[in-house]
Structure formats: C-alpha cells, structure tokens
Biopython code that builds the backbone (N, CA, C, O; Angstrom):
import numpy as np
from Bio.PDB.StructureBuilder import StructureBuilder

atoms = [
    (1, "UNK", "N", (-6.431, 11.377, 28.942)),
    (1, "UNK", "CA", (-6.756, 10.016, 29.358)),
    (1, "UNK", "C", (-8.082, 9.602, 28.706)),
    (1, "UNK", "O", (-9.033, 10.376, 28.592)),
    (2, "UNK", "N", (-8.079, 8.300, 28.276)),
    (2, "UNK", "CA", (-9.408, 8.219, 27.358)),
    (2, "UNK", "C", (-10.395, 7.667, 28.269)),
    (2, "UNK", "O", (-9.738, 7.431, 29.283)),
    (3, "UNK", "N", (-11.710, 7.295, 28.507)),
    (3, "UNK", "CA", (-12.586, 6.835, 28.815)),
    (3, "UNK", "C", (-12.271, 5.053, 28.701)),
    (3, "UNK", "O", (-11.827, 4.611, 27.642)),
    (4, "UNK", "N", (-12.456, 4.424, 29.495)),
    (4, "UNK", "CA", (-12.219, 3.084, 29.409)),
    (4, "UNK", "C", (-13.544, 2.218, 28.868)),
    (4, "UNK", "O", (-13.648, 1.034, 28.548)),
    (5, "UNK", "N", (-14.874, 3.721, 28.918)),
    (5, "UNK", "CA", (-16.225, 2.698, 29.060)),
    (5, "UNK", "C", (-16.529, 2.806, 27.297)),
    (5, "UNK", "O", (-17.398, 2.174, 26.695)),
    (6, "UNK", "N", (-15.287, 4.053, 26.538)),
    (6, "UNK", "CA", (-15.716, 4.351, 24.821)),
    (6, "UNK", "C", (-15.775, 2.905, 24.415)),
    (6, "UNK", "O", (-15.375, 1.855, 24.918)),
    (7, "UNK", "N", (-16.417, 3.235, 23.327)),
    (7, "UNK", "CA", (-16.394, 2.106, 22.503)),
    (7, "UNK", "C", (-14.693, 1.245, 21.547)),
    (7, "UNK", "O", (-14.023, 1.696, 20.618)),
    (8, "UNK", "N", (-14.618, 0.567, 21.952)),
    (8, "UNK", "CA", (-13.398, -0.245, 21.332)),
    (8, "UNK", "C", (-13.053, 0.263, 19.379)),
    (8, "UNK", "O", (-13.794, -0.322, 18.590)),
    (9, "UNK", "N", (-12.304, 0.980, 18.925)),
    (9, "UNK", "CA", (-12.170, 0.815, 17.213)),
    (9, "UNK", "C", (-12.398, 0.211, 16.759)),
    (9, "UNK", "O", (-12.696, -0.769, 17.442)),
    (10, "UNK", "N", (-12.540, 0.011, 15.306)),
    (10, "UNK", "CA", (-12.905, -0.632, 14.548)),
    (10, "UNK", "C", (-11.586, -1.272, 14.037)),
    (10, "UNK", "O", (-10.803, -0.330, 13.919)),
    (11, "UNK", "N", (-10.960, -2.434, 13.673)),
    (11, "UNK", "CA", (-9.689, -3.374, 13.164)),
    (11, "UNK", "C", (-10.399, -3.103, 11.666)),
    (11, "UNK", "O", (-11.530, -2.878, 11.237)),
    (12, "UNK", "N", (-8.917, -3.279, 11.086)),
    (12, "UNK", "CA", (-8.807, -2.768, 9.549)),
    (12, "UNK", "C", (-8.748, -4.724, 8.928)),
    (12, "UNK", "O", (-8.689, -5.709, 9.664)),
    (13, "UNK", "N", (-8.783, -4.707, 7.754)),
    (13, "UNK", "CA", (-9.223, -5.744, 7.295)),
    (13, "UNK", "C", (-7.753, -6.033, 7.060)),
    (13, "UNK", "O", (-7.832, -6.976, 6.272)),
    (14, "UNK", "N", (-6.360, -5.791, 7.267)),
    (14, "UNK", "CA", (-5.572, -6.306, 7.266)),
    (14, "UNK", "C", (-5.187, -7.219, 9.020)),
    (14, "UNK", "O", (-4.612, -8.276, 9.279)),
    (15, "UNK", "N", (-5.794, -6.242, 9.818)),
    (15, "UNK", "CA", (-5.892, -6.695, 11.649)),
    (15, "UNK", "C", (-6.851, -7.884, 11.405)),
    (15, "UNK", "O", (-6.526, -8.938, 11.951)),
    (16, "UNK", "N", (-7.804, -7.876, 10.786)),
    (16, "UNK", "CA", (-8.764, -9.161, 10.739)),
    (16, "UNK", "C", (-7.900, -10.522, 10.129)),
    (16, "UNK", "O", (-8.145, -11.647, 10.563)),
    (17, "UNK", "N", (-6.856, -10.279, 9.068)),
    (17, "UNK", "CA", (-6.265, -11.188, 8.314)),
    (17, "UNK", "C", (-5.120, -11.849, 9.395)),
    (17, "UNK", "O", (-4.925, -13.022, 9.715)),
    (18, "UNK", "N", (-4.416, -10.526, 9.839)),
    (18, "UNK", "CA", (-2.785, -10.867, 11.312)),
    (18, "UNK", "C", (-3.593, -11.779, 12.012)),
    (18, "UNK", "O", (-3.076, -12.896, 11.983)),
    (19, "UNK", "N", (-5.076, -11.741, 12.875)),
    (19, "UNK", "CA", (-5.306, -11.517, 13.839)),
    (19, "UNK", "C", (-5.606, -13.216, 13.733)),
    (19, "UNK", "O", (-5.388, -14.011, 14.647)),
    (20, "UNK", "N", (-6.142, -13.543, 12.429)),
    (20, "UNK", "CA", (-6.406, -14.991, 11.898)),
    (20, "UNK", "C", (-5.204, -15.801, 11.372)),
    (20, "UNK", "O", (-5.191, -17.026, 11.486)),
    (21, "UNK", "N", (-4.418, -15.271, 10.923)),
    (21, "UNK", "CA", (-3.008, -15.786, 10.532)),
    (21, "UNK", "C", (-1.927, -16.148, 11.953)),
    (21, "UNK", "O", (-1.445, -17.247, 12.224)),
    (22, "UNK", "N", (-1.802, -15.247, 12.480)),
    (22, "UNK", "CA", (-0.181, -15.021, 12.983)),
    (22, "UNK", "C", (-0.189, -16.399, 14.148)),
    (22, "UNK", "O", (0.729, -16.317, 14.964)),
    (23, "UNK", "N", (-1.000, -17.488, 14.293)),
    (23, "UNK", "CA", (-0.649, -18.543, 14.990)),
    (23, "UNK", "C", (-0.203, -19.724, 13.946)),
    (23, "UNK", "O", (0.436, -20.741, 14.214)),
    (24, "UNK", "N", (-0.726, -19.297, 12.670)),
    (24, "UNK", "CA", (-0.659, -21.017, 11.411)),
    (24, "UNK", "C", (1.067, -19.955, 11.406)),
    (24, "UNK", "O", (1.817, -20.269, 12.330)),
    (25, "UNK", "N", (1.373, -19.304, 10.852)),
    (25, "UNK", "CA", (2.552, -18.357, 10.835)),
    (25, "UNK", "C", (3.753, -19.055, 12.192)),
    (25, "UNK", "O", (4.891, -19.525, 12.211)),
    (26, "UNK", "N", (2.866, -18.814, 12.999)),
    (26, "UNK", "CA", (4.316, -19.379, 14.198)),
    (26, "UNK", "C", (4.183, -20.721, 14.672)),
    (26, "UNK", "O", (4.828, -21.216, 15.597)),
    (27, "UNK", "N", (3.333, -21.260, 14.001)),
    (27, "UNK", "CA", (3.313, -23.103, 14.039)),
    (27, "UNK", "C", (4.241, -23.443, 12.645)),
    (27, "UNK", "O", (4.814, -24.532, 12.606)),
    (28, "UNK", "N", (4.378, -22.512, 11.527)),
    (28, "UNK", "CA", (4.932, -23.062, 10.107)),
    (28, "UNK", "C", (6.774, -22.475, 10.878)),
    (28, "UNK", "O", (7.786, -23.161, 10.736)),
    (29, "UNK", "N", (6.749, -21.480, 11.430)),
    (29, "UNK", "CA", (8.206, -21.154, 11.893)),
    (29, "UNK", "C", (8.773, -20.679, 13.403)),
    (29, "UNK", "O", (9.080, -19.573, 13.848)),
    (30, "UNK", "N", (8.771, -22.170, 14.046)),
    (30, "UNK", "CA", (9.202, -22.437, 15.419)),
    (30, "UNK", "C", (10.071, -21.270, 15.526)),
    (30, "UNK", "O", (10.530, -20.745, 14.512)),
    (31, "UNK", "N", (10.296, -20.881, 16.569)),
    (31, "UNK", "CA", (11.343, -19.930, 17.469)),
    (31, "UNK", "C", (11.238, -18.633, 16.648)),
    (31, "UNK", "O", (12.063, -17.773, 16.956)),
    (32, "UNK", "N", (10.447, -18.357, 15.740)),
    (32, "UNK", "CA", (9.919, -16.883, 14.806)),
    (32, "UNK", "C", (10.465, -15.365, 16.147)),
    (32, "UNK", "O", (9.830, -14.965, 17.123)),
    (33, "UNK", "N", (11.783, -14.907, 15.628)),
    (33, "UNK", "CA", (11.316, -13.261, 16.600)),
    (33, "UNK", "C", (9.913, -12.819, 16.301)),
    (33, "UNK", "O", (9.274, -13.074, 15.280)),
    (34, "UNK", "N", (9.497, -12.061, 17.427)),
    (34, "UNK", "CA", (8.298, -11.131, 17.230)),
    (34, "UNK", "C", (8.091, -10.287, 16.077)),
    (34, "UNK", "O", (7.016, -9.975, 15.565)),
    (35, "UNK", "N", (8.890, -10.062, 15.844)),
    (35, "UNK", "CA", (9.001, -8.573, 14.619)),
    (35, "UNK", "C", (9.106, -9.667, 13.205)),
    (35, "UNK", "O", (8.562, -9.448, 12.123)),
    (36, "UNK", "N", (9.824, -10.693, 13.499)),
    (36, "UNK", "CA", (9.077, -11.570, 11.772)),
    (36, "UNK", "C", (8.316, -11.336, 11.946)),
    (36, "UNK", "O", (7.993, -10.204, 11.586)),
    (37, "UNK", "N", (7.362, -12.151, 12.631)),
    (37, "UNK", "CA", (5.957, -12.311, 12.423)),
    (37, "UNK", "C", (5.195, -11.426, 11.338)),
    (37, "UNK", "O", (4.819, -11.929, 10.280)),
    (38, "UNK", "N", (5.011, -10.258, 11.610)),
    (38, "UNK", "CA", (4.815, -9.349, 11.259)),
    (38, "UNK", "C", (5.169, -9.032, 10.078)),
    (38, "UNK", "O", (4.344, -8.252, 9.600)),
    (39, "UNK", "N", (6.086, -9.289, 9.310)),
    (39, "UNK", "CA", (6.884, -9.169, 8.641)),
    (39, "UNK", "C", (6.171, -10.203, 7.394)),
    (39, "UNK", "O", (5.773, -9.866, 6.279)),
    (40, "UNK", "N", (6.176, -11.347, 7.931)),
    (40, "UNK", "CA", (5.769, -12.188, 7.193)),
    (40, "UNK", "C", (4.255, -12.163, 6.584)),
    (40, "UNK", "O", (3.813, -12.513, 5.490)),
    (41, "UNK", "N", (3.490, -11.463, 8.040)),
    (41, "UNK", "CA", (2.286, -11.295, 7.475)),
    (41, "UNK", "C", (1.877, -10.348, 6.998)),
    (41, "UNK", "O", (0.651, -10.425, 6.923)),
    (42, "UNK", "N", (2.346, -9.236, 6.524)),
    (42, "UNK", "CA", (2.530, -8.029, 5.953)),
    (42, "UNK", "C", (3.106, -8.938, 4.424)),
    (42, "UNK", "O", (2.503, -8.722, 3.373)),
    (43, "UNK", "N", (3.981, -9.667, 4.442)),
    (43, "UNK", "CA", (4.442, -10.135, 2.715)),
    (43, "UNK", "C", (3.248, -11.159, 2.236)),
    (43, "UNK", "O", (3.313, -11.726, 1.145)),
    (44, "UNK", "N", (2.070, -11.358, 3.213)),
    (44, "UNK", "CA", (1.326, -12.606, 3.245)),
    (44, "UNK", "C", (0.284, -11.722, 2.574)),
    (44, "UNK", "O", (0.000, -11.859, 1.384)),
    (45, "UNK", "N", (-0.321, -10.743, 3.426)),
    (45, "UNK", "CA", (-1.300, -9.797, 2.958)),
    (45, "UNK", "C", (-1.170, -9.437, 1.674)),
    (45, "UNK", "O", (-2.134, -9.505, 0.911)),
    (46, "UNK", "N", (0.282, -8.921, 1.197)),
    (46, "UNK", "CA", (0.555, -7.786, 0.257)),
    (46, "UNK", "C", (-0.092, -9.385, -1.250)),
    (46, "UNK", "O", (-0.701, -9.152, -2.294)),
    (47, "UNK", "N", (0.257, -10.463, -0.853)),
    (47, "UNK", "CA", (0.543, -11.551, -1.686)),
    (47, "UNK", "C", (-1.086, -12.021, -2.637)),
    (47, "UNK", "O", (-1.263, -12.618, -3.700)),
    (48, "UNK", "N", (-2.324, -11.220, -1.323)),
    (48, "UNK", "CA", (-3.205, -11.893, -1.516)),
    (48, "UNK", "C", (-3.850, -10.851, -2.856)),
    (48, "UNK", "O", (-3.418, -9.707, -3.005)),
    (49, "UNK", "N", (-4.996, -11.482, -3.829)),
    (49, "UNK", "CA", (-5.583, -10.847, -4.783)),
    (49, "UNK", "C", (-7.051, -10.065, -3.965)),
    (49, "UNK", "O", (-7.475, -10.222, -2.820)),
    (50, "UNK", "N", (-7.552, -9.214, -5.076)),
    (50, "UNK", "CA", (-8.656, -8.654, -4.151)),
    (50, "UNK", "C", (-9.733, -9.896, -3.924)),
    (50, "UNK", "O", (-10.468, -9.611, -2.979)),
    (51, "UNK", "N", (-10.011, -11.025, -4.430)),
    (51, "UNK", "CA", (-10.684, -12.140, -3.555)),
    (51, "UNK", "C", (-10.102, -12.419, -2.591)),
    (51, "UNK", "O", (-10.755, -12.019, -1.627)),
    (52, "UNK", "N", (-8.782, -13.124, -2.148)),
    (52, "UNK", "CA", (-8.331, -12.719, -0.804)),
    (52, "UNK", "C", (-8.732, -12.484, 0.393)),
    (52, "UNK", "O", (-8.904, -13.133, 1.424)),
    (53, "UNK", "N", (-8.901, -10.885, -0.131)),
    (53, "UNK", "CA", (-8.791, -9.685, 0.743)),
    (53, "UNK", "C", (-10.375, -9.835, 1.195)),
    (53, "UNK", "O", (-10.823, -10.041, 2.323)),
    (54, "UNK", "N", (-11.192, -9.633, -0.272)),
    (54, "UNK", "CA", (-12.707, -9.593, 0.089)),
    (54, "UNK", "C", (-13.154, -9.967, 1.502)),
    (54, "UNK", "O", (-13.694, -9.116, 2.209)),
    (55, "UNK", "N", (-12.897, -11.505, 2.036)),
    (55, "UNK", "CA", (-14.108, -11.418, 3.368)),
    (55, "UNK", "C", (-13.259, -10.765, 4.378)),
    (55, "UNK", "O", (-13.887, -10.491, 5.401)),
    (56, "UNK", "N", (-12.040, -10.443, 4.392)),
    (56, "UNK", "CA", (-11.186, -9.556, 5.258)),
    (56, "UNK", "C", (-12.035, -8.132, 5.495)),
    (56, "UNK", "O", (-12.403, -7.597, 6.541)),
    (57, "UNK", "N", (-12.191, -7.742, 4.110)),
    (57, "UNK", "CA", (-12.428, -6.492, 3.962)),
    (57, "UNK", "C", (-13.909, -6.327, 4.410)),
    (57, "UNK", "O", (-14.259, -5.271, 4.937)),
    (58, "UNK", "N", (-14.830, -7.399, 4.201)),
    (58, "UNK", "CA", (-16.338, -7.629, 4.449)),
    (58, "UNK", "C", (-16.520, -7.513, 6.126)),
    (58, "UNK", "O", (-17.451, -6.979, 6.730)),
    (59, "UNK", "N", (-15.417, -8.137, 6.640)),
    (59, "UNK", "CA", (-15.303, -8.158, 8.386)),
    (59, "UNK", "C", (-14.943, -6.779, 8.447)),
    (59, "UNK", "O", (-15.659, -5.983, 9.054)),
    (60, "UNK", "N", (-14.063, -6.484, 7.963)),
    (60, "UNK", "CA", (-13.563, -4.735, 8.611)),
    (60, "UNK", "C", (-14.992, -3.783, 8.472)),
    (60, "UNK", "O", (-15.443, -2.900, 9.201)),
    (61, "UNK", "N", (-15.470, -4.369, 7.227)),
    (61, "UNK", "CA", (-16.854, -3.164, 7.009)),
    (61, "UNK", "C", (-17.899, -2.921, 7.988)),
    (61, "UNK", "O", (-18.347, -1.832, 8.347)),
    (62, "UNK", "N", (-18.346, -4.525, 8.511)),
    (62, "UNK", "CA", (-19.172, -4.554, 9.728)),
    (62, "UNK", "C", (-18.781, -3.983, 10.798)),
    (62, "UNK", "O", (-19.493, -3.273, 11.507)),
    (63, "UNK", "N", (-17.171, -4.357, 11.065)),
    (63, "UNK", "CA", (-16.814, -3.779, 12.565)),
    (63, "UNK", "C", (-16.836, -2.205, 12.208)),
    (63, "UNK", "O", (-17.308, -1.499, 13.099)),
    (64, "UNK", "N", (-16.486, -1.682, 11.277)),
    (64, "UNK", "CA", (-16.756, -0.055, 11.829)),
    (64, "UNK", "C", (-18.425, -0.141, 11.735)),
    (64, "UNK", "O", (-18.927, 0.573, 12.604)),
    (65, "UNK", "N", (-19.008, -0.547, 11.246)),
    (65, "UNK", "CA", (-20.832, -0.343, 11.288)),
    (65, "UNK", "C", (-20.790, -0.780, 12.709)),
    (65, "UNK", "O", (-21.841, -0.270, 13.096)),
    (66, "UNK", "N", (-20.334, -1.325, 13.657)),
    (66, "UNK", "CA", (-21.065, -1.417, 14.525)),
    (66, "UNK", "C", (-20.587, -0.618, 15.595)),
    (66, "UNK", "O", (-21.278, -0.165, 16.507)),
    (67, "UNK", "N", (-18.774, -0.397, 15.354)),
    (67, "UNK", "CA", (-18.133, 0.959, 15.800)),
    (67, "UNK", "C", (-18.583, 2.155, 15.978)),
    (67, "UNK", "O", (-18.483, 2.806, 17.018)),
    (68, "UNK", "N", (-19.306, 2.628, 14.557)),
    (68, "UNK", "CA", (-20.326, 3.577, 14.465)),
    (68, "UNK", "C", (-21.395, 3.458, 14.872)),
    (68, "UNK", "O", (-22.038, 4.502, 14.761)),
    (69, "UNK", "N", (-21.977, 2.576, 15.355)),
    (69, "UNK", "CA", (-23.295, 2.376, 16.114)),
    (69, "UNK", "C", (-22.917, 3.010, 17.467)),
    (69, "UNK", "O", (-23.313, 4.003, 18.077)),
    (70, "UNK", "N", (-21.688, 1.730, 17.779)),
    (70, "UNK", "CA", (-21.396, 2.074, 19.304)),
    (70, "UNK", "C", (-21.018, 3.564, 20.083)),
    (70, "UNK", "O", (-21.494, 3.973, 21.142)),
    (71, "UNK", "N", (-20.101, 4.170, 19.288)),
    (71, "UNK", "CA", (-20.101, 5.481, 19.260)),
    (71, "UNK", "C", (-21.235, 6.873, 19.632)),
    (71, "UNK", "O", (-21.513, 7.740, 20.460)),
    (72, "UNK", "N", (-21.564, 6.323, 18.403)),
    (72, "UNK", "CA", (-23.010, 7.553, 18.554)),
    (72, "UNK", "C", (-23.640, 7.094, 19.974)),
    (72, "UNK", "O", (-23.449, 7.723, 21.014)),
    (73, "UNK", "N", (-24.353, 6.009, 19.887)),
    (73, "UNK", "CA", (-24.484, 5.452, 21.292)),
    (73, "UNK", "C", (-23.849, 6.250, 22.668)),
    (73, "UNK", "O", (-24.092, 7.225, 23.380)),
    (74, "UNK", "N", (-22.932, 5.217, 22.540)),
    (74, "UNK", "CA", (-22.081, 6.716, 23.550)),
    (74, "UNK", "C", (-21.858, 8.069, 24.029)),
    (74, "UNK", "O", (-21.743, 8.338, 25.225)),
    (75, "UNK", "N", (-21.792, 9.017, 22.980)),
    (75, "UNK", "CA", (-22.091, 10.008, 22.545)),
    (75, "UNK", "C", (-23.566, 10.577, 22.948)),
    (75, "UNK", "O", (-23.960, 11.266, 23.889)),
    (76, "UNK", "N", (-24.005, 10.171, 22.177)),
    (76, "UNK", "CA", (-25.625, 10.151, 23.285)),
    (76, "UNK", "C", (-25.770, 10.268, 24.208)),
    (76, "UNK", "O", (-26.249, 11.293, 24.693)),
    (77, "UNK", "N", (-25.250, 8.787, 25.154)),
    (77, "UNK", "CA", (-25.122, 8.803, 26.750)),
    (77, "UNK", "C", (-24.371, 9.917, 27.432)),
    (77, "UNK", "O", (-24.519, 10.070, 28.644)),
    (78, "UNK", "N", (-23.588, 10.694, 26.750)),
    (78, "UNK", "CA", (-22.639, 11.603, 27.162)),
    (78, "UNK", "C", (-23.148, 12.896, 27.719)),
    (78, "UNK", "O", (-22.713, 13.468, 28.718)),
    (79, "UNK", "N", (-24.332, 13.360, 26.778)),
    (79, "UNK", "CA", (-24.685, 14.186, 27.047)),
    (79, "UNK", "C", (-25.829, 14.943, 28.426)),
    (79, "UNK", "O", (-26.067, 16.151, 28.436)),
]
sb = StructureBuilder()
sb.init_structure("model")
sb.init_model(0)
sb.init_chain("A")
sb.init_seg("    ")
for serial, (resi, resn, name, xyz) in enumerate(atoms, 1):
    if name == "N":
        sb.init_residue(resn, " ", resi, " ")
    sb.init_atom(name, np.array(xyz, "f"), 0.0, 1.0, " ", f" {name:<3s}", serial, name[0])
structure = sb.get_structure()
C-alpha cells in the first residue's frame, strides 16, 4: 500500500500534451469512445516535430525537478 502523503510522479511530456489536448480532441469529435481518444492523441503526438514536442518536453523536465525535490524531501522526513 503506498503512502498517500508521497509525493505525486512526475507526467511525461507526452501526459503534458493528452492532458492539454484531449478536450479540443472531443469538441472536434462529438460522441468519441474513450479508447479513440487516445488513439487519436497518440497519432497527434507521434505527428508532432521535435519543436512540437519541445515545450512539452520543457514541462516534463521541470515536473520531475520538482518530483525530485519533493521526494528527497520526503525521504528526509521519513527518517
């Protein structure tokens, strides 16, 4: 059972892209199953060039820096 008080993961810079996409995604395709979605934004991601990706990837970098902050943190307190 994990600790509820750990620190939350870090989202990958493709979770930063779903996480910003998947509502313009189900406003462009009314009545979308769940599992498109996904689908679509996985062919959306794969579509983009590494500019794209860049501030995706710039957000994912911070959230583990602060993941890793939070952690050790924790860790600390643990002892």
């Amino acid at each position: 059972m994990s600790d509820p008080n750990a620190p939350k993961r870090s989202l990958s810079a493709y979770m930063f892209f779903a996480n910003e996409q998947r509502d313009i995604v189900r406003a462009e395709n009314p009545g979308i199953a769940f599992g498109q979605i996904g689908k679509l934004l996985g062919e959306r991601w794969k579509a983009l060039d590494e500019t794209g990706k860049a501030p995706y990837e710039a957000k994912a970098e911070a959230d583990k820096k602060r993941y890793e902050m939070e952690k050790a943190e924790y860790l600390k307190n643990q002892s």
